[in-house]
VMD Tcl script that builds the backbone (N, CA, C; Angstrom):
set m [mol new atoms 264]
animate dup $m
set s [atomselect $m all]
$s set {name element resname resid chain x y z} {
  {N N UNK 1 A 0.822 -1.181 0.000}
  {CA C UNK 1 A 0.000 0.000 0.000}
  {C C UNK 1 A 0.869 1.249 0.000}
  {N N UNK 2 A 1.764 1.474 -0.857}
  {CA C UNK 2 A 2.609 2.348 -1.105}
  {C C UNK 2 A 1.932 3.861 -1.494}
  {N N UNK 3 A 1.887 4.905 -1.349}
  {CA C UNK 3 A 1.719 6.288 -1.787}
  {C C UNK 3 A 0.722 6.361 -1.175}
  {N N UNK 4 A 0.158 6.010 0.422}
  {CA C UNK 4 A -0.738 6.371 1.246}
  {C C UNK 4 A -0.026 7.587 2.160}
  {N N UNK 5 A -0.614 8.248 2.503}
  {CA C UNK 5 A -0.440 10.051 3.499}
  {C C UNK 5 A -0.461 9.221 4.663}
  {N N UNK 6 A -0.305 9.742 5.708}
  {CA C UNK 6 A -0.293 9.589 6.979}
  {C C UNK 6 A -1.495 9.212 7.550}
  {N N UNK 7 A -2.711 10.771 6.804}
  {CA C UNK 7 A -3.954 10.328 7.080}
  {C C UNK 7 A -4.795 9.390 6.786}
  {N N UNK 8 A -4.350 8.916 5.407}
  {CA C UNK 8 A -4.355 7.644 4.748}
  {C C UNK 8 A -4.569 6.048 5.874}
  {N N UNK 9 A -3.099 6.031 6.444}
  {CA C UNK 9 A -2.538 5.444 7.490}
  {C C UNK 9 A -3.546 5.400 8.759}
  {N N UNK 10 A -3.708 6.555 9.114}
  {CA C UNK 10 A -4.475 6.835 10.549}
  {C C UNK 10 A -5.655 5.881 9.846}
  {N N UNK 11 A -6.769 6.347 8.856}
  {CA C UNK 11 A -8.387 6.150 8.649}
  {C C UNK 11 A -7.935 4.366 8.799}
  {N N UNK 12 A -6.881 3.784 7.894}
  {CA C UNK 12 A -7.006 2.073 8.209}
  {C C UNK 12 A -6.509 2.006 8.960}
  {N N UNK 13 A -6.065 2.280 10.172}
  {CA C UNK 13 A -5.846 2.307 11.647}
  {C C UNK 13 A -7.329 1.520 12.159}
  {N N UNK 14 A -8.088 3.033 12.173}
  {CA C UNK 14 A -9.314 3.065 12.595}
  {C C UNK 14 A -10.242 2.925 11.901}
  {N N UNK 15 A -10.531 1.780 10.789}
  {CA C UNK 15 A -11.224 1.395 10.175}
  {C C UNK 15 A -12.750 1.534 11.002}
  {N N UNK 16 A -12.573 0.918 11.810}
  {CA C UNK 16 A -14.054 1.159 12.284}
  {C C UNK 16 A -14.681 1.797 12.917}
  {N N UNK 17 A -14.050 3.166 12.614}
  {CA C UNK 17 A -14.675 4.327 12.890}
  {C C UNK 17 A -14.519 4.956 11.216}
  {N N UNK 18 A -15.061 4.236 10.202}
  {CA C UNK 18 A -15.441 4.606 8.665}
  {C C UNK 18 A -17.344 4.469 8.858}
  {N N UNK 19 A -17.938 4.943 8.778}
  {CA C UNK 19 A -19.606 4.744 8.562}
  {C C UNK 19 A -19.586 4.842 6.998}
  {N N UNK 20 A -20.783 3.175 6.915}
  {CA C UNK 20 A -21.213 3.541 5.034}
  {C C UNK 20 A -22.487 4.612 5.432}
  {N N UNK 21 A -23.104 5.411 4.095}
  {CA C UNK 21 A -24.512 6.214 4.759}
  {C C UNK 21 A -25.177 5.871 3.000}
  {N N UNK 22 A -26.189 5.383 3.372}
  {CA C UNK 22 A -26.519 5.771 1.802}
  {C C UNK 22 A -27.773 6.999 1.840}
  {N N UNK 23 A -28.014 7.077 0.983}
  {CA C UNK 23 A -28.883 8.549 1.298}
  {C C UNK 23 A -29.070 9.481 -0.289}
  {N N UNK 24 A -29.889 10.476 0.011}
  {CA C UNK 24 A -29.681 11.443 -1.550}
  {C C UNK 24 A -28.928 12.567 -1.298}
  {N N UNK 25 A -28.242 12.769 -2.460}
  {CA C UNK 25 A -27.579 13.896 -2.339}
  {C C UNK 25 A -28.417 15.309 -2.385}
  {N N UNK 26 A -27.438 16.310 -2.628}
  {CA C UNK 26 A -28.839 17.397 -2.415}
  {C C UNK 26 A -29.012 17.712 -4.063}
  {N N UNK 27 A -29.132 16.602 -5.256}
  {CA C UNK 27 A -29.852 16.719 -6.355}
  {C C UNK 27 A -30.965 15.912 -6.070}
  {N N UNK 28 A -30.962 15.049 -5.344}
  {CA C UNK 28 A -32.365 13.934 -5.349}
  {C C UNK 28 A -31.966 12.473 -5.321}
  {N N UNK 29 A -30.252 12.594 -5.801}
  {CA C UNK 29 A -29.827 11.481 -6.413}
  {C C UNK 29 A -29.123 10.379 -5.210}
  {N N UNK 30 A -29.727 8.960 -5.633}
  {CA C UNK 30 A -29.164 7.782 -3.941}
  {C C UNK 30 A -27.779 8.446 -4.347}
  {N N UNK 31 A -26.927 7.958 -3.530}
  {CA C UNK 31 A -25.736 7.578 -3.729}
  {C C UNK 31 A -25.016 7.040 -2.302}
  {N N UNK 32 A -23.979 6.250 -2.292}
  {CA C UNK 32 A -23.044 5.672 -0.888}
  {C C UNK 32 A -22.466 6.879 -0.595}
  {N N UNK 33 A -22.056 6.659 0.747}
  {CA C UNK 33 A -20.979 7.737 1.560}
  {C C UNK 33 A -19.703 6.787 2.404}
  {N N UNK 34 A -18.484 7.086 2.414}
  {CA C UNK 34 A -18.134 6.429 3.302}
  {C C UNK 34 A -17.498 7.195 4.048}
  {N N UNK 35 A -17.498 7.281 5.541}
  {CA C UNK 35 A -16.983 8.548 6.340}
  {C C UNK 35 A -15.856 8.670 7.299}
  {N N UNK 36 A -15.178 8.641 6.970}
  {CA C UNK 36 A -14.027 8.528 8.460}
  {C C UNK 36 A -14.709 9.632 9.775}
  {N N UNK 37 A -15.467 9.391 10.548}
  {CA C UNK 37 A -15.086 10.451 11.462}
  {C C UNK 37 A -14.424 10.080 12.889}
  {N N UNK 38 A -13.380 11.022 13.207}
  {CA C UNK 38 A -12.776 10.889 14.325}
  {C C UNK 38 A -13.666 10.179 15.473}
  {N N UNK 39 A -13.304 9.553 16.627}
  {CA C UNK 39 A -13.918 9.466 17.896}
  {C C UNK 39 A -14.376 10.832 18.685}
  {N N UNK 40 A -13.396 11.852 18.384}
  {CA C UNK 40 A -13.811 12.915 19.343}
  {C C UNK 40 A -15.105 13.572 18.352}
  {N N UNK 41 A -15.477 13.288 17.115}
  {CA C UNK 41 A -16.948 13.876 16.614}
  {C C UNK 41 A -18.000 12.304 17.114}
  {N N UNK 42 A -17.880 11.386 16.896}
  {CA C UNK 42 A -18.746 10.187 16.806}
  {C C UNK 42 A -19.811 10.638 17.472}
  {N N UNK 43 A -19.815 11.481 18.947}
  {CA C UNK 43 A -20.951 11.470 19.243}
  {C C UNK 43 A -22.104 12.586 18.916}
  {N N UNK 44 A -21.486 13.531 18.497}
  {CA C UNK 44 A -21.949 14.466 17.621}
  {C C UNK 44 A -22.893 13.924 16.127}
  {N N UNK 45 A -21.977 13.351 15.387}
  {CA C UNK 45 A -22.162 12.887 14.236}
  {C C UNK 45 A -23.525 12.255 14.057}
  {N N UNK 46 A -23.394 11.105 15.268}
  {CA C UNK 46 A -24.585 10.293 15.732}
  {C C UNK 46 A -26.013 10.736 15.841}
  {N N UNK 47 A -25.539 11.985 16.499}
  {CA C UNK 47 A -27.044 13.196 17.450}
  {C C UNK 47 A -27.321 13.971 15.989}
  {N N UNK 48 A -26.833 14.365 14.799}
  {CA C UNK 48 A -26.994 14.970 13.843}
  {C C UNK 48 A -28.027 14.000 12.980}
  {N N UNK 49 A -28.310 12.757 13.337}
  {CA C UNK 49 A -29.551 12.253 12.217}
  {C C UNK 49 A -30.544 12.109 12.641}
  {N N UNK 50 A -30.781 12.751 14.281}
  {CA C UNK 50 A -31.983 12.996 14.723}
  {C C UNK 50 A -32.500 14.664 14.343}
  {N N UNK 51 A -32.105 15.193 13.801}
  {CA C UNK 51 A -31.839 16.628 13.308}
  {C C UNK 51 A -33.321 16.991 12.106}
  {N N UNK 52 A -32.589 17.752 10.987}
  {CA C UNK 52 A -33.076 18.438 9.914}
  {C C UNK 52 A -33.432 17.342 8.603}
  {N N UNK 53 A -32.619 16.638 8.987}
  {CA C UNK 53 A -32.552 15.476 7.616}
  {C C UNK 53 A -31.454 15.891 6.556}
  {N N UNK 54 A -31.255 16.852 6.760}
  {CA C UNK 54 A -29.983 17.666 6.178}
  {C C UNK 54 A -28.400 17.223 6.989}
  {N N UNK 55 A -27.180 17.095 6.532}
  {CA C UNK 55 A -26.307 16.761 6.981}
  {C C UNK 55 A -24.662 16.915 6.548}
  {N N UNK 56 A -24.282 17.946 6.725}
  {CA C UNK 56 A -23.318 18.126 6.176}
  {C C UNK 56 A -21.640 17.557 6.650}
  {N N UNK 57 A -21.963 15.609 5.895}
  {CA C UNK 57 A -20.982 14.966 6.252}
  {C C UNK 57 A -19.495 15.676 6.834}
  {N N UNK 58 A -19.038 16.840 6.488}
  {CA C UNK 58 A -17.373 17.236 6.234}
  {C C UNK 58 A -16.927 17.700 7.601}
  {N N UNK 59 A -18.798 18.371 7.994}
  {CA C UNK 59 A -18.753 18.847 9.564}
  {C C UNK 59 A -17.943 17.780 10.763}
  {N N UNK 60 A -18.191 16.308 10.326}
  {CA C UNK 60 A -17.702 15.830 11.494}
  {C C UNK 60 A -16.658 14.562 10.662}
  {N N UNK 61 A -16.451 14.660 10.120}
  {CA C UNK 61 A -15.338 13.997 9.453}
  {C C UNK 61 A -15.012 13.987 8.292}
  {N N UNK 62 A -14.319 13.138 7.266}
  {CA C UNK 62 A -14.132 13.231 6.076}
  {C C UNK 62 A -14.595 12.019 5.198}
  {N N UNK 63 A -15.406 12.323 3.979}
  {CA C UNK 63 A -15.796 11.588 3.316}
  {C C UNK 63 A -14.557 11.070 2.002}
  {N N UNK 64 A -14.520 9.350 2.694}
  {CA C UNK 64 A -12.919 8.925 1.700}
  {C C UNK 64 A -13.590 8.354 0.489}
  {N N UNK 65 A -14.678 8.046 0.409}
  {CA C UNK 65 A -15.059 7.467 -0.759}
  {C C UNK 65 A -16.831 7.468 -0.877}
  {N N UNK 66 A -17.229 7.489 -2.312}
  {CA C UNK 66 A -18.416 8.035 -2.568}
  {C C UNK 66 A -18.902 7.774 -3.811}
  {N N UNK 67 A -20.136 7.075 -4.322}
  {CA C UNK 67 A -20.422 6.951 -5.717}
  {C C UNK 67 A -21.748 7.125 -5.808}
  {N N UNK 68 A -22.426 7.504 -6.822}
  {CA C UNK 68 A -24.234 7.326 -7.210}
  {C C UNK 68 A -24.371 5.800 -7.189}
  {N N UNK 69 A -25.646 5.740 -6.983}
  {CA C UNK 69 A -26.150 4.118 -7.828}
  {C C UNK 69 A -26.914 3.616 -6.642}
  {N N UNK 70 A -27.591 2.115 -6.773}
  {CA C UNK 70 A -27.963 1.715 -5.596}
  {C C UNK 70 A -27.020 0.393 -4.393}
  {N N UNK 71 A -25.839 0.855 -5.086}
  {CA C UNK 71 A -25.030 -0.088 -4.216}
  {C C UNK 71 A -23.307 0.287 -4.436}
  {N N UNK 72 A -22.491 0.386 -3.664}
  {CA C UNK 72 A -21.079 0.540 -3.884}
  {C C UNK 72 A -20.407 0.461 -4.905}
  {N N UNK 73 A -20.038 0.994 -5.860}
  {CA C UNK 73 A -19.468 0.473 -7.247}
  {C C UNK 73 A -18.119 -0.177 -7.189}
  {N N UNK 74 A -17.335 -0.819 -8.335}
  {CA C UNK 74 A -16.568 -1.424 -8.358}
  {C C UNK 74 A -15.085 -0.424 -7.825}
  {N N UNK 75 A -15.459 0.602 -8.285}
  {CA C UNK 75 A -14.504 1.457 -8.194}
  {C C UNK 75 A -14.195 1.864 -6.612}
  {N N UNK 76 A -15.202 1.962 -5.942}
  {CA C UNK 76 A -15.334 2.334 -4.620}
  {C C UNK 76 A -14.814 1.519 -3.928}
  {N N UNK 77 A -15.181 -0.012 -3.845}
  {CA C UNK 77 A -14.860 -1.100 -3.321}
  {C C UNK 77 A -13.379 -1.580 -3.604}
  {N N UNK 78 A -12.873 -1.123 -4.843}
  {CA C UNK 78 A -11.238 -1.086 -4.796}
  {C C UNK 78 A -10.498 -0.465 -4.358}
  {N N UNK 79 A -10.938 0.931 -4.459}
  {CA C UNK 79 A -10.155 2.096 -3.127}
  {C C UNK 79 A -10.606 1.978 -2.048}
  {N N UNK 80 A -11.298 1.603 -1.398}
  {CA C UNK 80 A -11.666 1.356 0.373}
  {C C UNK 80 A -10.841 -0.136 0.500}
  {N N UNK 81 A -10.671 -1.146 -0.396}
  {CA C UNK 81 A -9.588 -2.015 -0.043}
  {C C UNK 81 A -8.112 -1.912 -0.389}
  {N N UNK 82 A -7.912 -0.652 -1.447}
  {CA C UNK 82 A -6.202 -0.882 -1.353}
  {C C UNK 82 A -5.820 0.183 -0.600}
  {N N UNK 83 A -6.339 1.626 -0.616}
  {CA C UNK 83 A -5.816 2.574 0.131}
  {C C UNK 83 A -6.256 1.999 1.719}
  {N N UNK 84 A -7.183 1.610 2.155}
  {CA C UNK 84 A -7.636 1.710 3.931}
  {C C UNK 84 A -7.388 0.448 4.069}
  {N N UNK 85 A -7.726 -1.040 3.534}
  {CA C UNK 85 A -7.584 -2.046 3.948}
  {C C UNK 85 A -8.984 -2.531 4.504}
  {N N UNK 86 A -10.418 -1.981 3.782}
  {CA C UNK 86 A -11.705 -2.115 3.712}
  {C C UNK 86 A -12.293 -2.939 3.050}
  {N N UNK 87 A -12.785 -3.991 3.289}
  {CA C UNK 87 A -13.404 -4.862 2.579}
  {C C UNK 87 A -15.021 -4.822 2.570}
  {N N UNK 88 A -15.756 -4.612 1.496}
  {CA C UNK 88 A -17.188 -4.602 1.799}
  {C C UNK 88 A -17.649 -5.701 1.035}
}
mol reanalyze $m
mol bondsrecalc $m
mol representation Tube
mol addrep $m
């Protein structure tokens, strides 16, 4: 897994603090989310889908991977396993 960042490093550290979300974007359109957020947001993050229905993933972590459709694409599922070490 060569030409991974540090932060790279950290997120497959803590793989399981990645959330999938599927949901619409703000065109209408499904699409997957996958989210790294830190432990010190998790509980925040959590209390935000009792909210607006609105959600602006970036607020509490970072979104590493993301596609339209009704299920993970091929493409997605190859970068969440070579960069993080994610298997879905």
């Amino acid at each position: 897994m060569s030409g991974r960042t540090a932060l790279d490093r950290l997120i497959a550290a803590q793989a399981h603090h990645v959330h999938k979300l599927t949901a619409k974007d703000s065109t209408g359109r499904k699409a997957y989310y996958f989210v790294y957020v830190p432990p010190a947001r998790e509980r925040a993050f959590m209390a935000a889908f009792g909210g607006t229905g609105l959600l602006d993933l970036e607020q509490f972590g970072r979104v590493i991977a993301a596609n339209y459709g009704d299920a993970p694409s091929a493409e997605t599922r190859t970068l969440l396993r070579e960069r993080y070490g994610i298997s879905i």
